[in-house]
N, CA, C and O atoms as CSV, one atom per row, in Angstrom:
chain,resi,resn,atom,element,x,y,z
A,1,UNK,N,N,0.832,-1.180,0.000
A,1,UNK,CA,C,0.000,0.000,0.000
A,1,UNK,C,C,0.875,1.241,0.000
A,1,UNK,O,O,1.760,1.291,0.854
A,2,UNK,N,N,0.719,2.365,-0.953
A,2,UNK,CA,C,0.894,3.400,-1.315
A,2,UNK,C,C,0.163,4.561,-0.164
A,2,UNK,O,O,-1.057,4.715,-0.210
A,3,UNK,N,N,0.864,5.217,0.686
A,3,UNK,CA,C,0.036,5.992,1.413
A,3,UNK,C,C,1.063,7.405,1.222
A,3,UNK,O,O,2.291,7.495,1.219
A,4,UNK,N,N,0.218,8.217,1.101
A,4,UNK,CA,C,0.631,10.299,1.440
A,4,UNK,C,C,0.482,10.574,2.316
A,4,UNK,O,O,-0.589,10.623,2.919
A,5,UNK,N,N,1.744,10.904,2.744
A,5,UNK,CA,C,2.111,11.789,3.905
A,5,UNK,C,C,2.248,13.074,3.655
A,5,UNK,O,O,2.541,13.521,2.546
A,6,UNK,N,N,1.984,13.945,4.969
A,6,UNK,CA,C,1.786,15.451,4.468
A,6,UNK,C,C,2.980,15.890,6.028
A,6,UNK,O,O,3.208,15.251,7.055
A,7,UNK,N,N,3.502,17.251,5.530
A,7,UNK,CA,C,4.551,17.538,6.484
A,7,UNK,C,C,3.594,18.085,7.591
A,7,UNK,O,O,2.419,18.271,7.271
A,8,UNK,N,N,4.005,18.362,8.884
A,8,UNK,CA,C,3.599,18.591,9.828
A,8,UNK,C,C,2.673,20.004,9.504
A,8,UNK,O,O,1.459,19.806,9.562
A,9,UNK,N,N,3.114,21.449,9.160
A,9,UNK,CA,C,2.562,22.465,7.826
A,9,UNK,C,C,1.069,22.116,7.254
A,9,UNK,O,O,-0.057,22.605,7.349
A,10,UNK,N,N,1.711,20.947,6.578
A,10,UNK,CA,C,0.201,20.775,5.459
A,10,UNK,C,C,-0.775,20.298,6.917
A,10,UNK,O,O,-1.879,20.843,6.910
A,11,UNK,N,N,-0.570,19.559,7.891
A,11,UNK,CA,C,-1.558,18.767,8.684
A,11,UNK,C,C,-2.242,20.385,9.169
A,11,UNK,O,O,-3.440,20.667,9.190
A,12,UNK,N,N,-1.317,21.113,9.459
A,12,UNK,CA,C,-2.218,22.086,10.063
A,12,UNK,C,C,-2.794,22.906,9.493
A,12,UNK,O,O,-3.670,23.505,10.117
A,13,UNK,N,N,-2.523,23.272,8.034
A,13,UNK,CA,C,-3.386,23.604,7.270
A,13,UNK,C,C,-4.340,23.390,7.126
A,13,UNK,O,O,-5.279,24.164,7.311
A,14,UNK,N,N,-4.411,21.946,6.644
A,14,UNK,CA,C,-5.962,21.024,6.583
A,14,UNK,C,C,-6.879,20.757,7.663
A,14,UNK,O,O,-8.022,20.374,7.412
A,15,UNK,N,N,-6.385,20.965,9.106
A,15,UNK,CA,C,-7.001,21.007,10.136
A,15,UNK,C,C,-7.828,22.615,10.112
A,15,UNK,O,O,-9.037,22.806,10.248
A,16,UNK,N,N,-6.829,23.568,9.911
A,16,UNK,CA,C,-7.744,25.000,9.866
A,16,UNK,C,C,-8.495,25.149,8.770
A,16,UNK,O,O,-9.416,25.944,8.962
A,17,UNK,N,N,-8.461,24.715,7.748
A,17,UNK,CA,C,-9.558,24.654,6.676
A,17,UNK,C,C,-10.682,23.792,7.322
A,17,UNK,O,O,-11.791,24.259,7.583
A,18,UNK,N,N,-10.338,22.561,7.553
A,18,UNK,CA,C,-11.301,21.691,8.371
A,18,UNK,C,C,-12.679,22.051,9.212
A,18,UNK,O,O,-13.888,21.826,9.153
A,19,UNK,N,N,-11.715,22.758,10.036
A,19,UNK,CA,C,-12.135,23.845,11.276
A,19,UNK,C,C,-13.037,24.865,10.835
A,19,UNK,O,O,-13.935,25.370,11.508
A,20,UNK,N,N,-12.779,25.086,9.844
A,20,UNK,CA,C,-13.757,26.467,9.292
A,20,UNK,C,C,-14.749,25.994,8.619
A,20,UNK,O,O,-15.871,26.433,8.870
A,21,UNK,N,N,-14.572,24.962,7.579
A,21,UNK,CA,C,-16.190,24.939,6.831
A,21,UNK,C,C,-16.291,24.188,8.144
A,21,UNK,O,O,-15.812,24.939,8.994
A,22,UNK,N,N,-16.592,23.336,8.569
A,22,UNK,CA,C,-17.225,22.837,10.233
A,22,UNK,C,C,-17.767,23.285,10.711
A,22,UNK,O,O,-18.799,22.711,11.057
A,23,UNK,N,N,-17.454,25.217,11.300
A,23,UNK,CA,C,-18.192,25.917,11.715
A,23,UNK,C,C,-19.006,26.700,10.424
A,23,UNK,O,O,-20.085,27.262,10.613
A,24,UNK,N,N,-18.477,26.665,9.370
A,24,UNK,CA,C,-19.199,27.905,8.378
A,24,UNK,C,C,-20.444,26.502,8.081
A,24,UNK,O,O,-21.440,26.990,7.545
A,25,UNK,N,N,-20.572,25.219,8.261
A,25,UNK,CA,C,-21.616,24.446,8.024
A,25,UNK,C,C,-22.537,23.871,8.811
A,25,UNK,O,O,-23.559,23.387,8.323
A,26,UNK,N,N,-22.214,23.850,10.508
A,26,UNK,CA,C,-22.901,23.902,11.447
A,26,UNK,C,C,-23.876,25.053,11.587
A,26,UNK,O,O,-25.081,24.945,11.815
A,27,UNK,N,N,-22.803,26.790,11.325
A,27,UNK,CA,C,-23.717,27.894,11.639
A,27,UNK,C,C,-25.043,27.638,10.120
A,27,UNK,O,O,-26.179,28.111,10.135
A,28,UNK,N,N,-24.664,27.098,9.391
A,28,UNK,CA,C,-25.632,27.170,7.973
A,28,UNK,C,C,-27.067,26.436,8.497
A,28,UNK,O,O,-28.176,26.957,8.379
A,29,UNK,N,N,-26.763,24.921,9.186
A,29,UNK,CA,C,-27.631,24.268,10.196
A,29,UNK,C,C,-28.628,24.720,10.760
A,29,UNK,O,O,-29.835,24.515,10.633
A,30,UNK,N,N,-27.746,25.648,11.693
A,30,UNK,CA,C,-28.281,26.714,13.058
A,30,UNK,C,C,-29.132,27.514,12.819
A,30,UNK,O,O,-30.071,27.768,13.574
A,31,UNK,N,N,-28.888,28.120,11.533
A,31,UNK,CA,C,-29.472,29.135,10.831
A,31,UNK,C,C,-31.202,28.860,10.625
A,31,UNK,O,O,-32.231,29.407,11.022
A,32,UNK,N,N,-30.754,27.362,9.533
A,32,UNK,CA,C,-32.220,26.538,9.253
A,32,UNK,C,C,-32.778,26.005,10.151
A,32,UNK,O,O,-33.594,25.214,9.678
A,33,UNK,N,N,-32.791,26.001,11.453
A,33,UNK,CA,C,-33.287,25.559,12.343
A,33,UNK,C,C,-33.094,24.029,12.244
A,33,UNK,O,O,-33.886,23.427,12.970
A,34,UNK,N,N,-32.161,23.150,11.464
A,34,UNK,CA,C,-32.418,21.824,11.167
A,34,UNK,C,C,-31.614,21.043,12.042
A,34,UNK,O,O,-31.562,19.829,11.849
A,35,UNK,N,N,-30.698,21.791,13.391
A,35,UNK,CA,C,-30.415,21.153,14.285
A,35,UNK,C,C,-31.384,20.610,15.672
A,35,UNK,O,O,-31.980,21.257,16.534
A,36,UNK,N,N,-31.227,19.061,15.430
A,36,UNK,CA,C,-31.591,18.625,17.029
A,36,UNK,C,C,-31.155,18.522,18.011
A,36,UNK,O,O,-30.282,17.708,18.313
A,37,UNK,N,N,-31.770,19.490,18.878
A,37,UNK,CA,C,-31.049,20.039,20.142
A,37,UNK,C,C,-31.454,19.191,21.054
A,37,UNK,O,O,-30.822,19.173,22.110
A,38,UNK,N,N,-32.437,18.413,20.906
A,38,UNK,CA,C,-32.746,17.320,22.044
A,38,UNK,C,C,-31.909,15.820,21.876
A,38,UNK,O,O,-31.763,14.963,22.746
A,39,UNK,N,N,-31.599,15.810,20.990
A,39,UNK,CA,C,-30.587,14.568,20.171
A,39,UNK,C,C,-28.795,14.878,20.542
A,39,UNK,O,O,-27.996,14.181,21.166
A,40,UNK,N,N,-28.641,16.065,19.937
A,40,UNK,CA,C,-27.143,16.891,19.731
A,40,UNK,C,C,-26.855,16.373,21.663
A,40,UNK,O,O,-26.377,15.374,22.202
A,41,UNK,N,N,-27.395,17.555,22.126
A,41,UNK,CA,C,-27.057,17.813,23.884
A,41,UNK,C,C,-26.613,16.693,24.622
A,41,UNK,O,O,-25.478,16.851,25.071
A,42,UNK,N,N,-27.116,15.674,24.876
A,42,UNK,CA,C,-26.957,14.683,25.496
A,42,UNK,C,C,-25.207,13.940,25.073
A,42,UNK,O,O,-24.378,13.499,25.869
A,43,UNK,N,N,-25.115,14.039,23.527
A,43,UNK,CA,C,-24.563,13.743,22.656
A,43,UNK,C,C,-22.845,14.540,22.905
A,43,UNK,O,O,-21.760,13.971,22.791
A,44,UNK,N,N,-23.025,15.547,23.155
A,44,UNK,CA,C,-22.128,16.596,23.253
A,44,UNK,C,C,-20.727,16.081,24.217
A,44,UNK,O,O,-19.658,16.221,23.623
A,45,UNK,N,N,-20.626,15.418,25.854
A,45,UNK,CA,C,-19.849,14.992,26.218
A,45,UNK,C,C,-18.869,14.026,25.772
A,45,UNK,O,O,-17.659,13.998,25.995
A,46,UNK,N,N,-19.658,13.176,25.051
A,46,UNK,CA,C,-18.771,11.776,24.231
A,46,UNK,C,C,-18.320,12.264,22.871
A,46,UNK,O,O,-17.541,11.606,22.182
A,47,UNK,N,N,-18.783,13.339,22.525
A,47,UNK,CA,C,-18.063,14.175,21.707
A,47,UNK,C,C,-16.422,14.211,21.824
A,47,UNK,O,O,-15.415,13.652,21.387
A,48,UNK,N,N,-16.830,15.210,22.676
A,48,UNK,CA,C,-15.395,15.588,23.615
A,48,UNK,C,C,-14.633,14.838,24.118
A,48,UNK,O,O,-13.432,15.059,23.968
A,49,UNK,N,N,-14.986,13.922,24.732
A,49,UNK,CA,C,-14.340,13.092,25.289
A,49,UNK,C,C,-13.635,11.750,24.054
A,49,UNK,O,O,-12.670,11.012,23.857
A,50,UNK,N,N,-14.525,12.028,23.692
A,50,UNK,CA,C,-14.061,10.850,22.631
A,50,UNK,C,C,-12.995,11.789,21.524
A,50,UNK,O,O,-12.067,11.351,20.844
A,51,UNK,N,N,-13.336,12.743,21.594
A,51,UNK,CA,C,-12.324,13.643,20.398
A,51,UNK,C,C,-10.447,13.831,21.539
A,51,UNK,O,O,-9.270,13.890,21.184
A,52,UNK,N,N,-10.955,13.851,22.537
A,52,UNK,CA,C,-9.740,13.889,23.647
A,52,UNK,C,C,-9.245,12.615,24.033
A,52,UNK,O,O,-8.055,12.356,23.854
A,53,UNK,N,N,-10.167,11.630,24.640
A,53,UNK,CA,C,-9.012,10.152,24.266
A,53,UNK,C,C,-8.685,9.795,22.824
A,53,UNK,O,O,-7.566,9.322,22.627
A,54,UNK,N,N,-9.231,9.901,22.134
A,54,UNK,CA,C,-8.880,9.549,20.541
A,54,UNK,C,C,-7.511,9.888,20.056
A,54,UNK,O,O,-6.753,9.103,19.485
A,55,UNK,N,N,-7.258,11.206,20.357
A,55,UNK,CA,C,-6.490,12.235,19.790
A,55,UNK,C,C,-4.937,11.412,20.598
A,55,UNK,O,O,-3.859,11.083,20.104
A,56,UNK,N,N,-5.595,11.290,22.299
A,56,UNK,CA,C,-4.275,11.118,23.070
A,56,UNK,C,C,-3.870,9.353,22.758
A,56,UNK,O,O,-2.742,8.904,22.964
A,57,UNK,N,N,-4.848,8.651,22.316
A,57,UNK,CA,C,-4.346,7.322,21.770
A,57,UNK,C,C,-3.621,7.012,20.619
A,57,UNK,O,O,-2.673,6.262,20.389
A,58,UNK,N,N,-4.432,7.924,19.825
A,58,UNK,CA,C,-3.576,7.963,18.396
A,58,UNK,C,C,-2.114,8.094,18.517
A,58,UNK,O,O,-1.324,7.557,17.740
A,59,UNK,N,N,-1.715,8.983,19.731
A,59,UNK,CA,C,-0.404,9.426,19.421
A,59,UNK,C,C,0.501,8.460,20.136
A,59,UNK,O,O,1.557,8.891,20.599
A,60,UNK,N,N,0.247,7.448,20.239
A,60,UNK,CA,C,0.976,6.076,21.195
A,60,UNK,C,C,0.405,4.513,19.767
A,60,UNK,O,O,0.484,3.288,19.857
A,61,UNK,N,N,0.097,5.055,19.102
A,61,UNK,CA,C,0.238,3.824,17.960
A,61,UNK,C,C,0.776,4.388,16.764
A,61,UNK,O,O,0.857,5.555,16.381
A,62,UNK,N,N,1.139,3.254,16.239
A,62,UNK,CA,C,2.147,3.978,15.087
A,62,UNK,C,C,1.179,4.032,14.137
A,62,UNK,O,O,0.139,3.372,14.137
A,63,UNK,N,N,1.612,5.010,13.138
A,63,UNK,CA,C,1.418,5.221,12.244
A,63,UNK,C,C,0.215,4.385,11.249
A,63,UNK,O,O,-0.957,4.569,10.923
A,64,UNK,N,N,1.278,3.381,11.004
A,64,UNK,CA,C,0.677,2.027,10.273
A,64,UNK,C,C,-0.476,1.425,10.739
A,64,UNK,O,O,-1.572,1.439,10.179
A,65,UNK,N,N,-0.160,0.849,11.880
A,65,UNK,CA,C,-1.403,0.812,12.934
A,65,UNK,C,C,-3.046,1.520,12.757
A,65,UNK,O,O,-4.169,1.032,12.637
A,66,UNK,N,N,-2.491,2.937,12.816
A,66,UNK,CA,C,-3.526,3.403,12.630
A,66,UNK,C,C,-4.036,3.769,10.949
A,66,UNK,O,O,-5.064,4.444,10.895
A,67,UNK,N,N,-3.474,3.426,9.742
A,67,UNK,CA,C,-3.547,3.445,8.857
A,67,UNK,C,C,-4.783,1.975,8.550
A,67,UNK,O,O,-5.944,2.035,8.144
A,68,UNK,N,N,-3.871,0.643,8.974
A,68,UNK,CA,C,-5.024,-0.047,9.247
A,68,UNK,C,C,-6.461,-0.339,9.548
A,68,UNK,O,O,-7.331,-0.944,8.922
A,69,UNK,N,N,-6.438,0.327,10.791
A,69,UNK,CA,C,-7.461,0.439,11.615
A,69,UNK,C,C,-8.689,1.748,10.162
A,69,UNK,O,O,-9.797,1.418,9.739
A,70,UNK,N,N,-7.993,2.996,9.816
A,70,UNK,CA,C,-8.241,3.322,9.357
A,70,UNK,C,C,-9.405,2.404,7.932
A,70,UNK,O,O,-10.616,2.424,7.716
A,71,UNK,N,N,-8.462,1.847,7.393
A,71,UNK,CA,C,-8.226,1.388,6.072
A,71,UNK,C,C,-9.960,0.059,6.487
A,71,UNK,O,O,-10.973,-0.012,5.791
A,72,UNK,N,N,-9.655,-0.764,7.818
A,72,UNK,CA,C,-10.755,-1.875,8.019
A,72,UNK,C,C,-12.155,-0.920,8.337
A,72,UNK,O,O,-13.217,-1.497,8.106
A,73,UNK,N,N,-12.260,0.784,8.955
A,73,UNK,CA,C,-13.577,0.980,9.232
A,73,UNK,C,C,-14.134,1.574,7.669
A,73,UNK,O,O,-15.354,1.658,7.527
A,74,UNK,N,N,-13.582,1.822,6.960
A,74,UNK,CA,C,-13.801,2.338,5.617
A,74,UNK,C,C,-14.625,1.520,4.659
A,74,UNK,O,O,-15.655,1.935,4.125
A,75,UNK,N,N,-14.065,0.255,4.469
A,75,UNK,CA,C,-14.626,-0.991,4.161
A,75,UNK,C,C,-15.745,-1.265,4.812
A,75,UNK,O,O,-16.634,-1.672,4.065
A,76,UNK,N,N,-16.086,-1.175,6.171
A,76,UNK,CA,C,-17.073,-1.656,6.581
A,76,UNK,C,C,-17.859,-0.687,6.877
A,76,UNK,O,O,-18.612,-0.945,7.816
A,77,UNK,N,N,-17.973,0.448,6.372
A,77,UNK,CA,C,-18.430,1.867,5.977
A,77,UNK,C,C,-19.033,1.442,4.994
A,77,UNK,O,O,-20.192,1.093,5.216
A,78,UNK,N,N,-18.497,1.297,3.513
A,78,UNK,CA,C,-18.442,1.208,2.458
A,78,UNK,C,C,-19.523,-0.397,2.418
A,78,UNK,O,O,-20.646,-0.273,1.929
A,79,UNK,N,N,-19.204,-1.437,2.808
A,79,UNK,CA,C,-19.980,-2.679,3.329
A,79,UNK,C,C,-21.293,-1.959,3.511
A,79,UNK,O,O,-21.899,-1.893,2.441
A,80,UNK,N,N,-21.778,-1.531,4.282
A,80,UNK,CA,C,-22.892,-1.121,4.800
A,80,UNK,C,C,-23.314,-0.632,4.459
A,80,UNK,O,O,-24.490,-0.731,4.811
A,81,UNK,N,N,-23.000,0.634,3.257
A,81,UNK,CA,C,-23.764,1.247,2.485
A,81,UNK,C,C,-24.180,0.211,1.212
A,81,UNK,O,O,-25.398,0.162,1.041
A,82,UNK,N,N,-23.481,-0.522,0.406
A,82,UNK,CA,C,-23.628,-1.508,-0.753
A,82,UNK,C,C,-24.446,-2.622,-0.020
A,82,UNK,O,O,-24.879,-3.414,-0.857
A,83,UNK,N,N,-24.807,-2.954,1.260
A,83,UNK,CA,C,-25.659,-3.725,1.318
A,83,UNK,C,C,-26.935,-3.120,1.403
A,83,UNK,O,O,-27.933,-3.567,0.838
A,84,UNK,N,N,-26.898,-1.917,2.237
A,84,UNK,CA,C,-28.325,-0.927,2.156
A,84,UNK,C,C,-28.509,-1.358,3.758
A,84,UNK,O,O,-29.480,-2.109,3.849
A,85,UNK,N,N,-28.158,-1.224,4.472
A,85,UNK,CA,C,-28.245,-1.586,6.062
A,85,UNK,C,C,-28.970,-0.059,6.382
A,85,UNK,O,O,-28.586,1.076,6.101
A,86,UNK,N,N,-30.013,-0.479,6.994
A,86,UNK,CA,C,-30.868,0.890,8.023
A,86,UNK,C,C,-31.033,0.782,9.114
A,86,UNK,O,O,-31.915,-0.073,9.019
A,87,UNK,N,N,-30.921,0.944,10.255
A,87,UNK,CA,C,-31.179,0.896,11.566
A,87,UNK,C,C,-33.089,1.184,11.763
A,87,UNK,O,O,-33.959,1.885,11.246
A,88,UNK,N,N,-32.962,0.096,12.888
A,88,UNK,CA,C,-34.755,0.070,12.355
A,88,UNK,C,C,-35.240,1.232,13.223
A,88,UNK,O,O,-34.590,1.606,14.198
A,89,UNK,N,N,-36.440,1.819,12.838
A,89,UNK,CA,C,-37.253,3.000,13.479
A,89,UNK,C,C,-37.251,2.580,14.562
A,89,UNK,O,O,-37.641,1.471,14.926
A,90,UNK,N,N,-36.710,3.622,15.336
A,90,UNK,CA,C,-37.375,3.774,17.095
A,90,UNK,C,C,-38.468,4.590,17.424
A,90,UNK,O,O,-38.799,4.629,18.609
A,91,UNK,N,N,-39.141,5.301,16.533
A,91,UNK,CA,C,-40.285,6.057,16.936
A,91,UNK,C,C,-41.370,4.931,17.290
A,91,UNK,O,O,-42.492,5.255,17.679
């Protein structure tokens, strides 16, 4: 496997571009009223938390490792859409 690496520079580039449509597409959301605030809220801690252990695990596996890991949820991303999988109504 062929993988691109970007210098430390480009990562933070792409993180502040990231960062911005994120917010320039959340506030677009906000705007339309098409956020659920009774869904989102609850939601919000494991956010965080999960964006903060994530971040601090990543940086204790290598590279490859996480290229893997990467590479198997994609597929089974990709799996799940080509089979047509829906999670059944809870209403």
């Amino acid at each position: 496997m062929n993988f691109v690496f970007y210098s430390y520079r480009d990562g933070k580039r792409f993180y502040a571009v990231m960062m911005f449509t994120t917010l320039v597409s959340s506030r677009g959301h906000y705007r339309k009223k098409s956020v659920r605030w009774d869904i989102l809220k609850p939601m919000i801690p494991g956010i965080v938390l999960g964006s903060i252990g994530g971040s601090l695990l990543a940086s204790h596996i290598p590279s490859k490792g996480l290229q893997y890991v990467f590479v198997v949820f994609a597929y089974g991303v990709s799996l799940k859409t080509l089979v047509g999988f829906n999670y059944p109504d809870l209403n």
